[in-house]
N, C-alpha and C positions, 0 to 999 in steps of 0.2 A: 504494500500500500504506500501511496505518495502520504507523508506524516508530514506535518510543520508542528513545532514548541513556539509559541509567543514567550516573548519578555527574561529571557533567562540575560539578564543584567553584564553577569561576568565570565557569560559561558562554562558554565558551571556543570550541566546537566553531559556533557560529554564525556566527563572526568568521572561519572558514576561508575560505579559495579555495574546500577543496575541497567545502565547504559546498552549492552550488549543483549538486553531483553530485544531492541527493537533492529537486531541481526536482523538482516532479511529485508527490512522496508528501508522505504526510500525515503529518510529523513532530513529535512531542512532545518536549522536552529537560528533565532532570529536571534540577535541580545542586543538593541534597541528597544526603546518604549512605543508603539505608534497607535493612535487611534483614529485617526484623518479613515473614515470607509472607505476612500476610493485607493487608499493607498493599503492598506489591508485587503480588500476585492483583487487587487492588483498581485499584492504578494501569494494569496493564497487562491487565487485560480485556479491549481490544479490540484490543490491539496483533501485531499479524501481521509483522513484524520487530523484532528485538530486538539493538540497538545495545549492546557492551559496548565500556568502558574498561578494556581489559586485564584483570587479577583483581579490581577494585575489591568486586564484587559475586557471592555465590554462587548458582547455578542451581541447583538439587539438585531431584530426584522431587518431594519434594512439594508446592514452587513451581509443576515443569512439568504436574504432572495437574490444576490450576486454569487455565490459560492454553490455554484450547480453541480458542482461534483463532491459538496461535502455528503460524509454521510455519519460521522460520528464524533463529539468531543468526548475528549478523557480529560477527567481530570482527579481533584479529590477534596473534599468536604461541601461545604453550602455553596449555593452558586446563585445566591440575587443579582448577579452580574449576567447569567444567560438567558436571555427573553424561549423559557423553553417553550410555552404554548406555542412560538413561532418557531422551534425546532423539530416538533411536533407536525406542526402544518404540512412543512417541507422535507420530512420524514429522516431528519437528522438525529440519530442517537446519541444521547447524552448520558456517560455512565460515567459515574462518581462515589467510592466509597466513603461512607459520614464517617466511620469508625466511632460510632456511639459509644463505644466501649475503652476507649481511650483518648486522653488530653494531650494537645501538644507539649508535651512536658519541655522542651526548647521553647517555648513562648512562656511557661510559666517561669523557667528558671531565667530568661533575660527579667522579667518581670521584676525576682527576688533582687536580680542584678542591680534594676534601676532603683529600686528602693535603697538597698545599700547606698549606692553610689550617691544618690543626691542626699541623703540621710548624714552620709556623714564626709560630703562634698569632696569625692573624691575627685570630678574633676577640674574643681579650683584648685585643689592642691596639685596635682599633677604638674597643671599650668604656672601656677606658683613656683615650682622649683625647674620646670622648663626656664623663665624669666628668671632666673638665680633670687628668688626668694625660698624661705623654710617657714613653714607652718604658717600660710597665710590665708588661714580658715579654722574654723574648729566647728566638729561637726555634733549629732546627737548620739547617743547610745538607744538600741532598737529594744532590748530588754524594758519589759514593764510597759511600755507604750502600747496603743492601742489600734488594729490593725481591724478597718472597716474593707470588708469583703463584698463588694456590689454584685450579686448574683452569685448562690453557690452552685455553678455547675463541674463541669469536668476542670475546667484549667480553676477556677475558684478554691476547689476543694483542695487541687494542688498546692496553691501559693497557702491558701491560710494554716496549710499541713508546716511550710516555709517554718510561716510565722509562728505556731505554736512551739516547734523545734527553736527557737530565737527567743522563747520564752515570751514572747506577745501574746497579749489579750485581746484575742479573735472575736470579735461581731461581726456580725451579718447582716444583711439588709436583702430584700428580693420581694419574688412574688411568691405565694403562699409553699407549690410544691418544692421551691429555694430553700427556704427557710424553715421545712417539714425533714431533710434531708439534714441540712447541718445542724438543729436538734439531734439528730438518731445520731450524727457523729459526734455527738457532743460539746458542741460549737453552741455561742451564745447568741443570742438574737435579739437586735436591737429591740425596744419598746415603742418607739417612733422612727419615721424620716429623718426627722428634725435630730432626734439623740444621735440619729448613726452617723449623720454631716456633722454635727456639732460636736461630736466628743471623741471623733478618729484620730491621732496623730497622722495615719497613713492610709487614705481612702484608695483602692484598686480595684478599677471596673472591669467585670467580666460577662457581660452581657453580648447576645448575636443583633447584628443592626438589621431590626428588621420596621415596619411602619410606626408601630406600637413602642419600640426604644426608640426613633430618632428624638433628637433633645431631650433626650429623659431627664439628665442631668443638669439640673437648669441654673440661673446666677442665683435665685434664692437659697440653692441647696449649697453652692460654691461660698457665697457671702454668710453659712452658718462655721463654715470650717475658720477653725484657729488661723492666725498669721503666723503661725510654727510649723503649719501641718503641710503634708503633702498628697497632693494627687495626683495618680499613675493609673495611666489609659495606653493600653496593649492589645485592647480590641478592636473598637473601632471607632475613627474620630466623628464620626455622626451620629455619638452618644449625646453630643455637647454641638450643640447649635455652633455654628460659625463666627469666630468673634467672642465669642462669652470665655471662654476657657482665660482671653487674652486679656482681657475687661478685669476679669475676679482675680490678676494674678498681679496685673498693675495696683489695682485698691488693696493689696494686700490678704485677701482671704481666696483659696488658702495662699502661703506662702512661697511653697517650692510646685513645679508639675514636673514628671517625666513623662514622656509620648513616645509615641513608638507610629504612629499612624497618623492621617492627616485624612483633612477630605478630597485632596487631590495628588495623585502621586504620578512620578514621583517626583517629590520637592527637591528643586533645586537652587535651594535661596529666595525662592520668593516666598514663605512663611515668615510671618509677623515673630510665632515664638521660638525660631531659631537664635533670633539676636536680641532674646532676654536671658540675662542673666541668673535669675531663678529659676533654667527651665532648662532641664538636660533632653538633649532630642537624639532619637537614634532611625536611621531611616530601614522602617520595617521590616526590621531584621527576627521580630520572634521566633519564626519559624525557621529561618536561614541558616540551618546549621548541617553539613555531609550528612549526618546522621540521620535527621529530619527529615531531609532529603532523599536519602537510599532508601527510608522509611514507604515516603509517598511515592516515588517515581517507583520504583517496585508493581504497588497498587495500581501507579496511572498506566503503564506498560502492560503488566498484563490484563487491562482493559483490553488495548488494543488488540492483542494478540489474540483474546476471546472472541472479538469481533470481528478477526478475521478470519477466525474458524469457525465462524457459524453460532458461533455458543455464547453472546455478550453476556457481560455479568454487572453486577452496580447498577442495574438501567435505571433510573430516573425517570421515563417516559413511556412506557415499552408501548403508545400507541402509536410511534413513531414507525414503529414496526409494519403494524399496519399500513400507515400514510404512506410507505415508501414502495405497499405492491408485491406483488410477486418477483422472483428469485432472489439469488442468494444475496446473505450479508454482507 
């Protein structure tokens, strides 16, 4: 099969083990960012598998009714970035394993990373002794502090696991089956909103951006948080309306942010909270790690290879099957 990978940054995806899965096809690897349609229509004309890296890149209608010889994306976890009713239509299969059963444990642990980091400003210091200064920060100790967990799900339960190992006092905030969960594991759960924004040293959202979370996070919940405290988003920046994050961190409430995400990527210096100084940025690397990697591309790979045996697996759509007709896959 003619295969294209979008978006792989640093050419990265060739250097895999699991690389040698897709022996046999005909693979193109792009590592530029593009989403201009007609230049994507262009690149992928011939392409009959369509490799994504997670949301990097959007599919939508009008991309899919130019690509007459797609017939399957692979990828792996949620995909609000693929318009699939219109992959459906044009009987393109879409197979993606959720792995419900496991967290990205590389996004939880950059998570724990940024919390350190900005917690006890490692990289002012860093930069301080790059500049021939010594000790020109002093940071907080994580012990006893109070570590607000915004959704307990898979990577949630991970980090607050972090934080009790760190000796913090884990609360929790969510929707009811959230907060039904870190009970049974023993986790505390806030009393209100207002106590879980107001009383965290260290608030970490873990929520999926779906209609019902955008802006969930709003400046009154930002403006309850201490001028000590910090907030760390590894999920997704359309947790927090556009602007607000950058608003609550100038007036002081909270204090510190680290981010890992943005609402448009990928950023290359045009973000406002790149060039604050309270605000450690890492460009969405949670997942970015070989391991991670060998992880998914493993799973997105032998998609492909299912689909070309007749046998998909992961589907997401299987009426696509249908739409697409008689013979083979």
């Amino acid at each position: 099969m003619k295969v294209a990978i979008l978006d792989d940054y640093l050419d990265t995806v060739r250097t895999l083990d699991a690389f040698a899965r897709l022996d046999g096809h005909d693979v193109t690897v792009w590592t530029d960012h593009v989403q201009d349609v007609d230049v994507l229509a262009d690149r992928l004309a011939e392409t009959e598998a369509l490799i994504l890296i997670r949301e990097r890149t959007q599919i939508r209608a009008e991309l899919l009714e130019r690509l007459t010889n797609l017939a399957l994306i692979s990828q792996r976890s949620v995909y609000p970035h693929i318009d699939v009713a219109a992959c459906t239509e044009r009987g393109v299969l879409v197979c993606s394993n959720l792995h419900s059963g496991s967290p990205s444990h590389a996004t939880a642990e950059l998570t724990w990373g940024l919390i350190l980091s900005a917690m006890r400003q490692i990289p002012e210091q860093v930069a301080g002794m790059k500049a021939g200064r010594w000790q020109s920060a002093i940071g907080r100790t994580l012990r006893g502090k109070t570590l607000g967990i915004y959704s307990y799900g898979r990577l949630g339960k991970a980090v607050a696991g972090y934080g009790a190992a760190f000796g913090m006092d884990v609360v929790v905030w969510g929707r009811d089956d959230s907060t039904a969960r870190a009970r049974a594991d023993g986790f505390r759960v806030a009393p209100s909103r207002e106590e879980f924004f107001g009383s965290s040293d260290v608030v970490s959202l873990h929520l999926r951006l779906v209609e019902a979370t955008r802006g969930i996070v709003t400046p009154e919940d930002l403006a309850r948080m201490e001028s000590t405290a910090l907030l760390v988003n590894t999920s997704r920046a359309g947790l927090i309306d556009p602007g607000v994050l950058e608003s609550a961190l100038r007036a002081g409430r909270p204090g510190m942010a680290a981010v890992d995400v943005y609402e448009h990527e990928p950023v290359l210096g045009d973000d406002p909270l790149i060039g604050m100084d309270n605000v450690i940025c890492t460009p969405h690397i949670g997942y970015v790690t070989r391991d991670e990697w060998e992880l998914q591309f493993n799973d997105i790979f032998d998609q492909v290879n299912a689909f070309a045996d007749g046998a998909p697996i992961n589907v997401v759509n299987p009426d696509a099957l249908e739409a697409k007709g008689p013979g083979p896959v």
